[in-house]
mmCIF file as Biopython writes it, N, C-alpha, C and O atoms, coordinates in Angstrom:
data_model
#
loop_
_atom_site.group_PDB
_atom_site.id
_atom_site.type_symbol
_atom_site.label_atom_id
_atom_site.label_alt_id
_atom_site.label_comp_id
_atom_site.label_asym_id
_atom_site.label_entity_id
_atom_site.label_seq_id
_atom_site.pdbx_PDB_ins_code
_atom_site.Cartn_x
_atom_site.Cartn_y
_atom_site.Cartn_z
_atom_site.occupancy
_atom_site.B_iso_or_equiv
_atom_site.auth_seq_id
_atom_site.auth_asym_id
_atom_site.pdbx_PDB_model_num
ATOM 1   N N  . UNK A ? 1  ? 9.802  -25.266 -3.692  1.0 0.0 1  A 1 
ATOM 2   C CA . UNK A ? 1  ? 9.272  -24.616 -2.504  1.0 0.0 1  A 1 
ATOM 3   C C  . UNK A ? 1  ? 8.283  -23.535 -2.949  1.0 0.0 1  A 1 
ATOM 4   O O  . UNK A ? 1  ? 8.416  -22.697 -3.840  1.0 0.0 1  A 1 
ATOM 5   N N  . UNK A ? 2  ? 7.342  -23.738 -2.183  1.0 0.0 2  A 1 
ATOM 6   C CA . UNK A ? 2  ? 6.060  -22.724 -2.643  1.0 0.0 2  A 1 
ATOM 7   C C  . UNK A ? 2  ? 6.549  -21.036 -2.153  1.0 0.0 2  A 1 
ATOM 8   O O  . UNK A ? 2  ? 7.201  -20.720 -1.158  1.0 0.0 2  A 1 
ATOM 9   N N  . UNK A ? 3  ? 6.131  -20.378 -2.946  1.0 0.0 3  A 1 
ATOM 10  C CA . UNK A ? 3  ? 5.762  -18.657 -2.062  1.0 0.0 3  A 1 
ATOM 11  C C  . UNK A ? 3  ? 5.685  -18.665 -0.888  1.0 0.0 3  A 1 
ATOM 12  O O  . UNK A ? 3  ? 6.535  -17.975 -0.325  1.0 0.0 3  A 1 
ATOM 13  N N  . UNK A ? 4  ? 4.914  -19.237 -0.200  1.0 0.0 4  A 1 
ATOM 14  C CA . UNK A ? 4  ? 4.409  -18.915 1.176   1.0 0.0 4  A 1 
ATOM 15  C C  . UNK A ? 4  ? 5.134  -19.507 2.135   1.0 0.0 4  A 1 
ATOM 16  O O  . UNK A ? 4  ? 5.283  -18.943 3.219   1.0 0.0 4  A 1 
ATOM 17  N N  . UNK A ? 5  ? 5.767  -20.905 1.834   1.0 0.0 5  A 1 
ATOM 18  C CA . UNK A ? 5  ? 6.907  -21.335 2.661   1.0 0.0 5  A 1 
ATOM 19  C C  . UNK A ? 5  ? 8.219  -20.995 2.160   1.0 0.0 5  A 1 
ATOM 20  O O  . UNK A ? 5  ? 9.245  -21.614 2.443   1.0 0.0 5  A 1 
ATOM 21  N N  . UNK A ? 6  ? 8.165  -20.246 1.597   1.0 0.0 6  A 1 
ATOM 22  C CA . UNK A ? 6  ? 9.881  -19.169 1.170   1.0 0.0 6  A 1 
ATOM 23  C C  . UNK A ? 6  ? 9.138  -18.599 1.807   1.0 0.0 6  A 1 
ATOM 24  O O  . UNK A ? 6  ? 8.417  -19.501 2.235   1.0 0.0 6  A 1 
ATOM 25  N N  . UNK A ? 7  ? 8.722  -17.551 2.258   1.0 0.0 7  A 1 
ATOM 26  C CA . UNK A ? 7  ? 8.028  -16.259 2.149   1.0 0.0 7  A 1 
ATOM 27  C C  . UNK A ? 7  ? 8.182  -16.770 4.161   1.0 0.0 7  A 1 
ATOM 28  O O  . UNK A ? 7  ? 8.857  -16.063 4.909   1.0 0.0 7  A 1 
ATOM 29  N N  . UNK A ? 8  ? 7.613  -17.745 4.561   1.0 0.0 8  A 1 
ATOM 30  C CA . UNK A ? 8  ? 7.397  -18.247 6.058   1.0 0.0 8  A 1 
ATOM 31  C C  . UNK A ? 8  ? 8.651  -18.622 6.378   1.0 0.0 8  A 1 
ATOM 32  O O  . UNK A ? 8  ? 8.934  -18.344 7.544   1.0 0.0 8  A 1 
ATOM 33  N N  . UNK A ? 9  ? 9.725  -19.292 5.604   1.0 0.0 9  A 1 
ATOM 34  C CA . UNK A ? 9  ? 11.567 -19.330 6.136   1.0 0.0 9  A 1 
ATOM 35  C C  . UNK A ? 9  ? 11.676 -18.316 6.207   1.0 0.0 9  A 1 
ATOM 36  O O  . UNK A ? 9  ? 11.491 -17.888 7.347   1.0 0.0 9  A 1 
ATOM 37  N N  . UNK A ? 10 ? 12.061 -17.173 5.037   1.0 0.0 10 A 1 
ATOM 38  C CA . UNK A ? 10 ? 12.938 -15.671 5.006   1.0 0.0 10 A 1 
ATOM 39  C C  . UNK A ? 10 ? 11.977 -15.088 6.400   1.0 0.0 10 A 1 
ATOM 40  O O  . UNK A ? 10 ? 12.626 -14.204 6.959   1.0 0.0 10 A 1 
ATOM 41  N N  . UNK A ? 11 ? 10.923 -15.283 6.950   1.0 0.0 11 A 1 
ATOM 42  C CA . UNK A ? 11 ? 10.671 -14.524 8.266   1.0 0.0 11 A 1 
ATOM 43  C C  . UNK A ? 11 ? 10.899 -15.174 9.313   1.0 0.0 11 A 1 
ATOM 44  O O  . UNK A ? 11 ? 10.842 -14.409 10.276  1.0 0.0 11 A 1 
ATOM 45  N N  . UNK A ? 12 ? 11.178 -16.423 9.669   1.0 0.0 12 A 1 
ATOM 46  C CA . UNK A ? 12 ? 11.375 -17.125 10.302  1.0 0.0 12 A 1 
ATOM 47  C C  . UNK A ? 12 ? 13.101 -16.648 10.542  1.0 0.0 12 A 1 
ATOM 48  O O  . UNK A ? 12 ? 13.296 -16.270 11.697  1.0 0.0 12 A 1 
ATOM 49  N N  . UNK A ? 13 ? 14.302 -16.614 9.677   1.0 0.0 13 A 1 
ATOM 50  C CA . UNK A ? 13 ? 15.052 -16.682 9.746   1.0 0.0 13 A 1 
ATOM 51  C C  . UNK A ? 13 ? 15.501 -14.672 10.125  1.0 0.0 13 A 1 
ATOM 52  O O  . UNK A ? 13 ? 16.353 -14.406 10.973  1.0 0.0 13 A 1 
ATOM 53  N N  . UNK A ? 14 ? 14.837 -13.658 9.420   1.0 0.0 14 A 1 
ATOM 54  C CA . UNK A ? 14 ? 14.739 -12.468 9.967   1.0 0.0 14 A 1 
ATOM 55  C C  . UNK A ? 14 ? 14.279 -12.787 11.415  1.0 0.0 14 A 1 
ATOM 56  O O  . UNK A ? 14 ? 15.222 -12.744 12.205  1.0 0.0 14 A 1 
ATOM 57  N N  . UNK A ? 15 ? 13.057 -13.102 11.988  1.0 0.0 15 A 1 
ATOM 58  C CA . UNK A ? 15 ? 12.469 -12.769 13.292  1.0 0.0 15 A 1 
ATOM 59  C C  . UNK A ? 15 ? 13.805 -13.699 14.158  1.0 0.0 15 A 1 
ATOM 60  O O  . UNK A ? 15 ? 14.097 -13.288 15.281  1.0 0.0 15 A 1 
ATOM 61  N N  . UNK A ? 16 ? 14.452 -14.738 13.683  1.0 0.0 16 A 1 
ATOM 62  C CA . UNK A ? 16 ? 15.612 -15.123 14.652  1.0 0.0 16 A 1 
ATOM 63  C C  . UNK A ? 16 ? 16.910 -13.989 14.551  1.0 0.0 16 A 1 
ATOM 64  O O  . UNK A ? 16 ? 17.523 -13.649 15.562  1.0 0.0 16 A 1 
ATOM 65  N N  . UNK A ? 17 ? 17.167 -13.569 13.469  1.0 0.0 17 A 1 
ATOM 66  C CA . UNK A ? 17 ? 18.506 -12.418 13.827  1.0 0.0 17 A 1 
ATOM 67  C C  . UNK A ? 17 ? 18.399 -11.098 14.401  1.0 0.0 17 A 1 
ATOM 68  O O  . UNK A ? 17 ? 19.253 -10.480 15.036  1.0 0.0 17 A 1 
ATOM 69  N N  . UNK A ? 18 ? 16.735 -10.612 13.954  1.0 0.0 18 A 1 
ATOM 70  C CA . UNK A ? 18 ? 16.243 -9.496  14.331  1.0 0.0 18 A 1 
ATOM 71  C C  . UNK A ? 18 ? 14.658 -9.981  14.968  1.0 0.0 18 A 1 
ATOM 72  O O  . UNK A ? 18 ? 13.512 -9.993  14.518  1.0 0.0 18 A 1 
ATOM 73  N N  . UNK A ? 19 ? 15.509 -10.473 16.646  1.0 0.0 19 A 1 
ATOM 74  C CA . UNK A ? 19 ? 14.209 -10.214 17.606  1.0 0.0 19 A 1 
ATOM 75  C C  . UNK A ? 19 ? 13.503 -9.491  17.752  1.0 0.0 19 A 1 
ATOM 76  O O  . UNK A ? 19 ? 12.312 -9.795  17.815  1.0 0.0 19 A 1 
ATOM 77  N N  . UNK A ? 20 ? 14.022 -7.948  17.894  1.0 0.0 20 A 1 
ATOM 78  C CA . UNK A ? 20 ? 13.281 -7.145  18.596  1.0 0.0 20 A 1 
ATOM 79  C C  . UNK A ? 20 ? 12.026 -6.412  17.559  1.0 0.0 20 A 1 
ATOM 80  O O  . UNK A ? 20 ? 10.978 -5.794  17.747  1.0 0.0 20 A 1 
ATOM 81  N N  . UNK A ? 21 ? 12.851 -6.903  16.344  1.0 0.0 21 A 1 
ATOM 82  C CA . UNK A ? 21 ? 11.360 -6.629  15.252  1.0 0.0 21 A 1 
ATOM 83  C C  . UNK A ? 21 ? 10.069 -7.211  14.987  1.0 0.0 21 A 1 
ATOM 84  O O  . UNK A ? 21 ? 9.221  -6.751  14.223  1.0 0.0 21 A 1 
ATOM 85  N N  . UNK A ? 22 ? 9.950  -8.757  16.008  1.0 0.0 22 A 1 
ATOM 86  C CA . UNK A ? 22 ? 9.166  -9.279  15.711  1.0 0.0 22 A 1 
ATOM 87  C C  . UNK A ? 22 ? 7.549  -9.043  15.892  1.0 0.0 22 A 1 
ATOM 88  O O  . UNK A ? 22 ? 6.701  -9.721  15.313  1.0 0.0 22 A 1 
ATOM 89  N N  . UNK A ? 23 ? 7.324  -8.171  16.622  1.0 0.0 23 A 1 
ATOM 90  C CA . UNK A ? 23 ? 5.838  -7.679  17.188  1.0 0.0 23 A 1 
ATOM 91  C C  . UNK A ? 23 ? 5.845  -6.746  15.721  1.0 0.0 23 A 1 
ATOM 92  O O  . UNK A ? 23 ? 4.767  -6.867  15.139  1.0 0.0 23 A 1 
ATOM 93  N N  . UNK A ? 24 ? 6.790  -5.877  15.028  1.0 0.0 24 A 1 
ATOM 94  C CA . UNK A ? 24 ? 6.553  -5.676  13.654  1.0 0.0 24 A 1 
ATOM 95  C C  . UNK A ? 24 ? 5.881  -6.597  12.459  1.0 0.0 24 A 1 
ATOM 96  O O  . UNK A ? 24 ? 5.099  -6.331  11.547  1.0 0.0 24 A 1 
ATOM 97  N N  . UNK A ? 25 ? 6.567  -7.833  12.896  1.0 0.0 25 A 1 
ATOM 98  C CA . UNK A ? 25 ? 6.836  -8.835  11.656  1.0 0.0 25 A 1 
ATOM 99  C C  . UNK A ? 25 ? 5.502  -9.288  11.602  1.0 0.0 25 A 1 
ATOM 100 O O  . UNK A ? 25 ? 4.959  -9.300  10.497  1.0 0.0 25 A 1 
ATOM 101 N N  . UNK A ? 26 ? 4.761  -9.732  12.779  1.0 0.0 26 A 1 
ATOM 102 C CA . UNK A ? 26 ? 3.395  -10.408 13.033  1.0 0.0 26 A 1 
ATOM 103 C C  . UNK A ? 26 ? 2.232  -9.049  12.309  1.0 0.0 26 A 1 
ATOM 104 O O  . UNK A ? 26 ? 1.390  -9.177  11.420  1.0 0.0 26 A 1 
ATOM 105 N N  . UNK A ? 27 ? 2.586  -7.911  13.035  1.0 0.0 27 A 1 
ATOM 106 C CA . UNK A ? 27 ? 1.365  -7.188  12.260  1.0 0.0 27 A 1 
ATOM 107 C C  . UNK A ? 27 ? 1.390  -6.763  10.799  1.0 0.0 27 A 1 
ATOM 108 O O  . UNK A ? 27 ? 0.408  -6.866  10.065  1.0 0.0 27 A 1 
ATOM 109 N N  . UNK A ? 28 ? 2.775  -6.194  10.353  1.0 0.0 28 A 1 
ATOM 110 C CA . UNK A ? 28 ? 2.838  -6.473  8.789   1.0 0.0 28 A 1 
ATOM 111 C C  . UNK A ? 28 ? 2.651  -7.141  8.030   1.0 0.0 28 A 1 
ATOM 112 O O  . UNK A ? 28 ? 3.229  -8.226  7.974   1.0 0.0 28 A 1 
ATOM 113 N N  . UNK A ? 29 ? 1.732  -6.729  7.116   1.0 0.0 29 A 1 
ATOM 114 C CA . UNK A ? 29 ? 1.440  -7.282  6.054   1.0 0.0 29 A 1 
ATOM 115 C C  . UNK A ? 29 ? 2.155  -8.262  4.821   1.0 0.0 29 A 1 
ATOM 116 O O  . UNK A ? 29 ? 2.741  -7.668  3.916   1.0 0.0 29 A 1 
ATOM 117 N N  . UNK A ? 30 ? 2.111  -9.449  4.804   1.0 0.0 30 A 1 
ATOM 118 C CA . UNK A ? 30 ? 2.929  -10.310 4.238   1.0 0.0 30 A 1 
ATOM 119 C C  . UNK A ? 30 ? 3.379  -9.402  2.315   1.0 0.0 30 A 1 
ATOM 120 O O  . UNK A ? 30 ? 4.436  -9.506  1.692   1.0 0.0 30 A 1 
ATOM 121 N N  . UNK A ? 31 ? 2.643  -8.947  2.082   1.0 0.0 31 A 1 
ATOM 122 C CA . UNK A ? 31 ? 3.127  -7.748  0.867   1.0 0.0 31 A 1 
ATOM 123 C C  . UNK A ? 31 ? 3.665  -7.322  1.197   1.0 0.0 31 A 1 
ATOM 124 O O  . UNK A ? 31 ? 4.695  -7.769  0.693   1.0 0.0 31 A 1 
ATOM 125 N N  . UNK A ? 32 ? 4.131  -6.034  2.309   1.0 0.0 32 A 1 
ATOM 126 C CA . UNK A ? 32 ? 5.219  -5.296  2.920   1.0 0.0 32 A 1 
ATOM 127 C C  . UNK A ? 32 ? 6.324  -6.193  2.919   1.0 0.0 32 A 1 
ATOM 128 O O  . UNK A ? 32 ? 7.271  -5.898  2.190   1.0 0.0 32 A 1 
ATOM 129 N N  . UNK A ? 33 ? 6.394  -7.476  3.757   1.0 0.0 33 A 1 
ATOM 130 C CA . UNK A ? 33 ? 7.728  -7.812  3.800   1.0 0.0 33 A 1 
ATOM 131 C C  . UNK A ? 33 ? 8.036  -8.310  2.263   1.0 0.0 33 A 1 
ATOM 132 O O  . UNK A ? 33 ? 9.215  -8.221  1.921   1.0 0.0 33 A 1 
ATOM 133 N N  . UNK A ? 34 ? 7.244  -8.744  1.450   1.0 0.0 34 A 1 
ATOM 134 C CA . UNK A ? 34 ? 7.910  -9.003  -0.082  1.0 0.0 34 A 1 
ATOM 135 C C  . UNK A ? 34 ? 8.531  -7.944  -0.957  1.0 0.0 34 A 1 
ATOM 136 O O  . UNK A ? 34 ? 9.443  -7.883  -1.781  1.0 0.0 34 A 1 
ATOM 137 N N  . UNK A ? 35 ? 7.541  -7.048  -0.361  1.0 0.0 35 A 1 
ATOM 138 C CA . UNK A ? 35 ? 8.357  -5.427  -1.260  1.0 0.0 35 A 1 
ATOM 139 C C  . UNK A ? 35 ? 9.524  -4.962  -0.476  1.0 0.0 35 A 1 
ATOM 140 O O  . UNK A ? 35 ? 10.500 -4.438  -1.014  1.0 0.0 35 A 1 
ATOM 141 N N  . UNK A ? 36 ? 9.378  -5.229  1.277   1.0 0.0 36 A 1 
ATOM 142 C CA . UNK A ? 36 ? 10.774 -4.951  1.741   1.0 0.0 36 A 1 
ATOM 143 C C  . UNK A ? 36 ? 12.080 -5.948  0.962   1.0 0.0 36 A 1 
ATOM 144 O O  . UNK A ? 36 ? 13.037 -5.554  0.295   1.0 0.0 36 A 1 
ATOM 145 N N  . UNK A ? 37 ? 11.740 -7.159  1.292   1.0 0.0 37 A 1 
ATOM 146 C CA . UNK A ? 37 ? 12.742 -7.713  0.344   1.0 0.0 37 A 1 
ATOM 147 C C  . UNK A ? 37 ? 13.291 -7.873  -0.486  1.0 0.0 37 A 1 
ATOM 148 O O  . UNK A ? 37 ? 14.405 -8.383  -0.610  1.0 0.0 37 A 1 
ATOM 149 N N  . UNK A ? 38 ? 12.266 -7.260  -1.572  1.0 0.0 38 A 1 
ATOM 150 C CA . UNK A ? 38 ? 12.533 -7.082  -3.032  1.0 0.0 38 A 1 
ATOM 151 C C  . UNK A ? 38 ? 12.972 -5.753  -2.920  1.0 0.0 38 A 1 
ATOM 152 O O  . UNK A ? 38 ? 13.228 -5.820  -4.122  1.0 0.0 38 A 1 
ATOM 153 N N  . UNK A ? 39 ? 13.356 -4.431  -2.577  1.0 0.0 39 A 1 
ATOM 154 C CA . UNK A ? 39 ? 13.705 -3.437  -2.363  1.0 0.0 39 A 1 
ATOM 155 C C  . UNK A ? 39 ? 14.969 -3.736  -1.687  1.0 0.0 39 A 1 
ATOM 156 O O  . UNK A ? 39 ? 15.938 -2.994  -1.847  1.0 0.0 39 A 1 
ATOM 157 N N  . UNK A ? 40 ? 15.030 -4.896  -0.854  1.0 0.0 40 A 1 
ATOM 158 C CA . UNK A ? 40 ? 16.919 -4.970  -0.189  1.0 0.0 40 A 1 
ATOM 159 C C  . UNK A ? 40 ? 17.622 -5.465  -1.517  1.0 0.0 40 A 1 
ATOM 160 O O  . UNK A ? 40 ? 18.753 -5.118  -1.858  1.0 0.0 40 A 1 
ATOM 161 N N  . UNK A ? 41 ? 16.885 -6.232  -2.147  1.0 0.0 41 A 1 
ATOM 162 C CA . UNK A ? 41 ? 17.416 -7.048  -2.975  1.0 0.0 41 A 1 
ATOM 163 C C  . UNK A ? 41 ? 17.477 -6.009  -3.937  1.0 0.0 41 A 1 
ATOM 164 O O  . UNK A ? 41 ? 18.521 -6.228  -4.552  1.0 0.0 41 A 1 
ATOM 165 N N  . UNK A ? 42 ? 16.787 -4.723  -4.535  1.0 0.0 42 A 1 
ATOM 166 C CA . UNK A ? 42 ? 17.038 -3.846  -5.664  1.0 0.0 42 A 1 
ATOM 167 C C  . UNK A ? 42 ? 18.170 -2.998  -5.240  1.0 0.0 42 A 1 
ATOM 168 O O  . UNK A ? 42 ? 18.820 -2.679  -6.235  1.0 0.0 42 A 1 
ATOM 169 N N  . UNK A ? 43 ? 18.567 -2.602  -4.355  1.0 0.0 43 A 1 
ATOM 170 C CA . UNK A ? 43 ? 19.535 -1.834  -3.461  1.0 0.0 43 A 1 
ATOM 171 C C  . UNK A ? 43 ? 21.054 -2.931  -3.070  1.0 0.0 43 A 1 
ATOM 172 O O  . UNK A ? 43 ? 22.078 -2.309  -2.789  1.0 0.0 43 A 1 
ATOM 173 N N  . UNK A ? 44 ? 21.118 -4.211  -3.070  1.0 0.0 44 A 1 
ATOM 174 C CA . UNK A ? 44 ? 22.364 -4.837  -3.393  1.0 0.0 44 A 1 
ATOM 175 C C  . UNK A ? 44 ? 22.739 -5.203  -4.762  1.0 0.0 44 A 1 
ATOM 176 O O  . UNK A ? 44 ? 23.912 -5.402  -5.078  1.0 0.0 44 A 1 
ATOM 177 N N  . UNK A ? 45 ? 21.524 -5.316  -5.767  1.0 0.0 45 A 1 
ATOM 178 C CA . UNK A ? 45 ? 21.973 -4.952  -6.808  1.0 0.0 45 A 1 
ATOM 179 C C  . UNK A ? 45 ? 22.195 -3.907  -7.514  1.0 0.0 45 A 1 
ATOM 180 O O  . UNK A ? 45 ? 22.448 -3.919  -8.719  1.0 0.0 45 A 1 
ATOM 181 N N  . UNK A ? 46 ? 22.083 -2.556  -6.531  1.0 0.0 46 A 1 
ATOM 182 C CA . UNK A ? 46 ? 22.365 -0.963  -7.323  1.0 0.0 46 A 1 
ATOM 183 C C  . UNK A ? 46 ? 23.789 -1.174  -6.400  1.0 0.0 46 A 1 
ATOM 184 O O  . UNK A ? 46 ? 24.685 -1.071  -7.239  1.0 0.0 46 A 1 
ATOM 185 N N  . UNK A ? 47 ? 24.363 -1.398  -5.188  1.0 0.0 47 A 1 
ATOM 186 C CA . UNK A ? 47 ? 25.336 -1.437  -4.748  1.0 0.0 47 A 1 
ATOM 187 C C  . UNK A ? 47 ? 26.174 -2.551  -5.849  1.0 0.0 47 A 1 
ATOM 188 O O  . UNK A ? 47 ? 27.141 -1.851  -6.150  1.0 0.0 47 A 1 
ATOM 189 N N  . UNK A ? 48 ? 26.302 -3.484  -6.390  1.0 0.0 48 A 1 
ATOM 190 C CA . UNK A ? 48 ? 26.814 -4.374  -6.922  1.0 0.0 48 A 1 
ATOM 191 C C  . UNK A ? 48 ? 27.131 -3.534  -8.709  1.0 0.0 48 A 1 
ATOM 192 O O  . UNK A ? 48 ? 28.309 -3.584  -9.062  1.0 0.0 48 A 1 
ATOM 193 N N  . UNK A ? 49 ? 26.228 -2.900  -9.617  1.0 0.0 49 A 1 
ATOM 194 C CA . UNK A ? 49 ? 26.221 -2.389  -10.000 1.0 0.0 49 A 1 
ATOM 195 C C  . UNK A ? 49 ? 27.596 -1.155  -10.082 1.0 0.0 49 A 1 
ATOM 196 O O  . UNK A ? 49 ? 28.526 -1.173  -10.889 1.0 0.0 49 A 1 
ATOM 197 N N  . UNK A ? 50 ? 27.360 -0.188  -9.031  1.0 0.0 50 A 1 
ATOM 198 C CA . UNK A ? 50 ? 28.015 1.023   -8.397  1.0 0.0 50 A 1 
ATOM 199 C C  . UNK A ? 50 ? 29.277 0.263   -8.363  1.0 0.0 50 A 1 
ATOM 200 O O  . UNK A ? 50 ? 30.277 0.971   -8.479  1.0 0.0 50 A 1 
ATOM 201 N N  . UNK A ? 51 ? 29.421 -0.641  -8.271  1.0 0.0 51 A 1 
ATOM 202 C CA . UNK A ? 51 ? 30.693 -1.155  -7.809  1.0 0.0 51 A 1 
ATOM 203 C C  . UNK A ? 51 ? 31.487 -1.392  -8.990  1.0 0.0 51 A 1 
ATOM 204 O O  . UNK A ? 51 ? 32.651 -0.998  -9.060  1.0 0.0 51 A 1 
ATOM 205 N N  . UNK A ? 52 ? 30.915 -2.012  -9.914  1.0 0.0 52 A 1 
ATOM 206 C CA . UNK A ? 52 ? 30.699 -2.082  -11.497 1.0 0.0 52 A 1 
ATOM 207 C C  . UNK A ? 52 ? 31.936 -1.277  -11.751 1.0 0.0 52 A 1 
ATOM 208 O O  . UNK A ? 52 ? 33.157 -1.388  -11.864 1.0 0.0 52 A 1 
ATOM 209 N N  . UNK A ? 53 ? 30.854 -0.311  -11.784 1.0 0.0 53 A 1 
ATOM 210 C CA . UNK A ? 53 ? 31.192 1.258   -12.662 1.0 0.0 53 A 1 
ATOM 211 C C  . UNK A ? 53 ? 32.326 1.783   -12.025 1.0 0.0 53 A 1 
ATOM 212 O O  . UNK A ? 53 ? 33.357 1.895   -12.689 1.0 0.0 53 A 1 
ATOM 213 N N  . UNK A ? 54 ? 32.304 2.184   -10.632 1.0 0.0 54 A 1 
ATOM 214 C CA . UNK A ? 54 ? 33.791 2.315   -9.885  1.0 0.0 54 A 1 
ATOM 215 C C  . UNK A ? 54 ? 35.028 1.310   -10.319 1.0 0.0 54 A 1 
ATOM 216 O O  . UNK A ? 54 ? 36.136 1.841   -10.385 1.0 0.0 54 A 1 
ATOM 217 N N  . UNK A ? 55 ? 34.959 0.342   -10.526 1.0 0.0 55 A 1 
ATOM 218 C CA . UNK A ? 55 ? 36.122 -0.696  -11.317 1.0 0.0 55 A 1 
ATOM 219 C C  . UNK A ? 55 ? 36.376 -0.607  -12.251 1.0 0.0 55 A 1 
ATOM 220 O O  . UNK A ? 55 ? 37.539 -0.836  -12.581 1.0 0.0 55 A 1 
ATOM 221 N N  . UNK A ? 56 ? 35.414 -0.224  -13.184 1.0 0.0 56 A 1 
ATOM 222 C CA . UNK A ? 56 ? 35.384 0.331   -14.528 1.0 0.0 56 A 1 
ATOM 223 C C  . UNK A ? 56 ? 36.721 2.080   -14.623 1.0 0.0 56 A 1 
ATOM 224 O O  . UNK A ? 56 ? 37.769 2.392   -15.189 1.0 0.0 56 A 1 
ATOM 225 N N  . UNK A ? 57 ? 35.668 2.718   -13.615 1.0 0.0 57 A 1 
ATOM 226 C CA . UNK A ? 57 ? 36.536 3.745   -13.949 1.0 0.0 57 A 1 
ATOM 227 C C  . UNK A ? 57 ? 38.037 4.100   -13.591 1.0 0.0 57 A 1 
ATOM 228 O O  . UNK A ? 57 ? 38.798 4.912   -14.117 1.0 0.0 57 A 1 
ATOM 229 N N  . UNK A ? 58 ? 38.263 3.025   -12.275 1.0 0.0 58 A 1 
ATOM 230 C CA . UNK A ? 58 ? 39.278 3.101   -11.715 1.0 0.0 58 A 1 
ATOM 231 C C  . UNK A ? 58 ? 40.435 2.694   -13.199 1.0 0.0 58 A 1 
ATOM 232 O O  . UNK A ? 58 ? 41.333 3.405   -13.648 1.0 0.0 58 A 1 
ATOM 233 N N  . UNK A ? 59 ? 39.967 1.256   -13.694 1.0 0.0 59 A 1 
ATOM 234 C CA . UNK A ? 59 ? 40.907 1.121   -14.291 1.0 0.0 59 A 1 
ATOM 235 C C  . UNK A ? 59 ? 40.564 1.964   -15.660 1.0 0.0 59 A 1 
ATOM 236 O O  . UNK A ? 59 ? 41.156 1.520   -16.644 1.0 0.0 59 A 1 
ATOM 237 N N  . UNK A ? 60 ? 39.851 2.920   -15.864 1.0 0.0 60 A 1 
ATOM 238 C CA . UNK A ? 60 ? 39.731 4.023   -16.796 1.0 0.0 60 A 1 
ATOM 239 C C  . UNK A ? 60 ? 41.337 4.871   -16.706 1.0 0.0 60 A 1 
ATOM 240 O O  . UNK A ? 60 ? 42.321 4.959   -17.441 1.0 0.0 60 A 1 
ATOM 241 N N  . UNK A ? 61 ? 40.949 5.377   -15.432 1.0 0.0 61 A 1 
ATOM 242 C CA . UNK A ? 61 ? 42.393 6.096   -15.196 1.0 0.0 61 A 1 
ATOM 243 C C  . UNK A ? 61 ? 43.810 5.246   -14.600 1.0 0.0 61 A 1 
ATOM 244 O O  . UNK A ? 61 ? 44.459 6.272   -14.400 1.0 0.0 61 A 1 
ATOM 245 N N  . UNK A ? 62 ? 44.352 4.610   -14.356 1.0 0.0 62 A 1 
ATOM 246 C CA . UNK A ? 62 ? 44.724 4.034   -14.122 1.0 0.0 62 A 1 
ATOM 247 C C  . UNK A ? 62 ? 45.301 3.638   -15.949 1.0 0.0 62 A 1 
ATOM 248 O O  . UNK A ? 62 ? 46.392 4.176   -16.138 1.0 0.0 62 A 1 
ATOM 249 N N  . UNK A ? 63 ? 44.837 2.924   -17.104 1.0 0.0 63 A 1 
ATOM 250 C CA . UNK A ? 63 ? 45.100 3.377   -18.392 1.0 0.0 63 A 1 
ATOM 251 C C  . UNK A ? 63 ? 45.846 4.791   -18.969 1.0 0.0 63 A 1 
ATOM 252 O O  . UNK A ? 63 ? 46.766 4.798   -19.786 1.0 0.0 63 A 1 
ATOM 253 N N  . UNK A ? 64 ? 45.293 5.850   -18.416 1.0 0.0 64 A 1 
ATOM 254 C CA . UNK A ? 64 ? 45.169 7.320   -18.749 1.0 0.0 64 A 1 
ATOM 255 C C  . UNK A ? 64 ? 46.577 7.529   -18.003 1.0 0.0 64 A 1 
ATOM 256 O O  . UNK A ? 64 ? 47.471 8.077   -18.648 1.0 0.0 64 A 1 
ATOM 257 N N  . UNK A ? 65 ? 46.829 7.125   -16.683 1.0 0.0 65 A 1 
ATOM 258 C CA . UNK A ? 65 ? 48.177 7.541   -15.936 1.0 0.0 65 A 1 
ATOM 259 C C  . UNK A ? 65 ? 49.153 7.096   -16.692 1.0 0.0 65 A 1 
ATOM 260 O O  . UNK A ? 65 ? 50.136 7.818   -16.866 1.0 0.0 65 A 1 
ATOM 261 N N  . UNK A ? 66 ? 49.054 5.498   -17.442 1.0 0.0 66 A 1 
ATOM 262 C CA . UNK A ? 66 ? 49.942 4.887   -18.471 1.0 0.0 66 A 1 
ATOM 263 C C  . UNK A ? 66 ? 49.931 5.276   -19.123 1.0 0.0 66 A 1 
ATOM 264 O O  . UNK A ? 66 ? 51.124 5.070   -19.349 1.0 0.0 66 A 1 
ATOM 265 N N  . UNK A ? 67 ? 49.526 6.038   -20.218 1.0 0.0 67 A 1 
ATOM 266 C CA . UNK A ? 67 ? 49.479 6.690   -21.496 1.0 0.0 67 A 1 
ATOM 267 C C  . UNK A ? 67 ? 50.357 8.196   -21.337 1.0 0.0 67 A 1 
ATOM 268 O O  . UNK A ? 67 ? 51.083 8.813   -22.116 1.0 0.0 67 A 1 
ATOM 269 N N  . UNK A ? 68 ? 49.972 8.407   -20.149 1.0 0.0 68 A 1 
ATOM 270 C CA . UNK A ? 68 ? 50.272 9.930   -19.907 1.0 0.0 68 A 1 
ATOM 271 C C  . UNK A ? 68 ? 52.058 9.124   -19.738 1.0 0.0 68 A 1 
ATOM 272 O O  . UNK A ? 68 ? 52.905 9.584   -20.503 1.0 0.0 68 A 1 
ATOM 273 N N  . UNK A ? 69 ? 52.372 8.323   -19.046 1.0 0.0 69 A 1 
ATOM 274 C CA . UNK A ? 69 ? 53.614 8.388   -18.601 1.0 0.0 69 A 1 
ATOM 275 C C  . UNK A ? 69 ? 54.524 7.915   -19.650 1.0 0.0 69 A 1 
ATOM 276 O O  . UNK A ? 69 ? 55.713 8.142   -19.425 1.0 0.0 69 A 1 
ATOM 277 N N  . UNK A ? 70 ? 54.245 7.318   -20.727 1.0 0.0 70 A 1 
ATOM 278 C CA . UNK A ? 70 ? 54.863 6.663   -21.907 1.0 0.0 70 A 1 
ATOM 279 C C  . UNK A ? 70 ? 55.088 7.745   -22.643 1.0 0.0 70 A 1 
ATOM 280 O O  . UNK A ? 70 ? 55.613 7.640   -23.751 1.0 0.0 70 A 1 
#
């Protein structure tokens, strides 16, 4: 699938969940919505990330409570 018909689904499928944005969608600039997307997409992978590190640390302490209690 080319750029432009990815690029013409992912708005097609936004302008159906989010109607009321669509008089947005038509005058924005097809760059805007790629950097919007690529910016949702950098922000579920800093959330995915964050999430990471919170699991990480949880079972950091979670170790530390065992050690302490032995």
């Amino acid at each position: 699938m080319s750029l432009s018909a990815a690029l013409s689904r992912a708005v097609a499928l936004f302008k159906k969940k989010l109607p009321q944005q669509q008089s947005y969608l038509t005058v924005c600039p097809r760059d805007t919505i790629i950097v919007r997307l690529e910016a949702a997409k950098c922000d579920r992978d800093a959330k995915l990330i964050q999430l990471a590190f919170d699991e990480r640390a949880q079972g950091r302490r979670i170790r530390e409570l065992e050690q302490q209690q032995l």
